[in-house]
N, C-alpha and C positions, 0 to 999 in steps of 0.2 A: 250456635244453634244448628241442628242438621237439619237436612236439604228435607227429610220426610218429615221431622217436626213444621218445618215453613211448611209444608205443604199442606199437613191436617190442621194449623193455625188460619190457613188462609181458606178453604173449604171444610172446615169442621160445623162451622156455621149456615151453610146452605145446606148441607150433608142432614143437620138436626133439623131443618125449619121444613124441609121437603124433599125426606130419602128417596122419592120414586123419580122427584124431576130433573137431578141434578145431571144425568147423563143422557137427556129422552131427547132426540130428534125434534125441532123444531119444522111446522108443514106438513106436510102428506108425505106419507111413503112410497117409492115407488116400488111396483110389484114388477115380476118380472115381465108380467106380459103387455108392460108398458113400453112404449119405444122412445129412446132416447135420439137413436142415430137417425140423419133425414134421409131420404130414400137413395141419393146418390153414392152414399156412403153405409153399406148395411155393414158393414163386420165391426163387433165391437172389442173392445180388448179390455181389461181390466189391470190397473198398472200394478206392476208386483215387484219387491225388489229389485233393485238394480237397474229397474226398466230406464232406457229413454225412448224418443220416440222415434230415435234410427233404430235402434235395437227391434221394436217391435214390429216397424215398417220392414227391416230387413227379414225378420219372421213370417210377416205374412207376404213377402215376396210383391211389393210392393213401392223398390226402390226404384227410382226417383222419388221423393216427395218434395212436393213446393210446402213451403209455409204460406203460402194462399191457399192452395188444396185442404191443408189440415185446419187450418182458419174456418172453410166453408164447411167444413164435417165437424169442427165443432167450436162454435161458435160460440161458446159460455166459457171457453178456456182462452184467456188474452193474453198468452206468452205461452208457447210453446217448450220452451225452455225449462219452464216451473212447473213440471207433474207431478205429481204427489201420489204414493203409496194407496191404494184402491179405487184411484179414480177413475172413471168409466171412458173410452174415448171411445170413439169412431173415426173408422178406415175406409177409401173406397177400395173395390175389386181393382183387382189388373185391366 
């Protein structure tokens, strides 16, 4: 069997039972005029190919970074190491 046959066998059935909910964000949306970063750390980055997080600290001109520092600026992220393709961080200023 091919890999998109398993895939419409194994979601064909949520797909029928409820086409508007099978991809809908579960909780509240955040808008943009929401703040994610805490005040010590305003600059946000959004991760995008290839990113890590020397890569983008050395973009915003922000190297040294302690993995304490990035810890404290974002604090919902427990491995620094594991970023994932649009996810939101926080930087502090120089």
């Amino acid at each position: 069997m091919k890999s998109s046959s398993l895939f419409l066998a194994a979601f064909l059935p949520a797909i029928i039972a409820a086409p508007g909910k099978l991809f809908e964000r579960e909780g509240p949306m955040r808008t943009s005029s929401q703040r994610i970063c805490p005040d010590n750390c305003p600059q946000s980055h959004t991760v995008g190919y290839g990113d890590t997080v020397y890569i983008i600290a050395r973009d915003l001109g922000i190297l040294p970074l302690s993995e304490q520092t990035f810890k404290e600026c974002n604090p919902r992220i427990p491995d620094w190491t594991a970023i994932f393709l649009g996810q939101q961080l926080c930087f502090p200023t120089q």
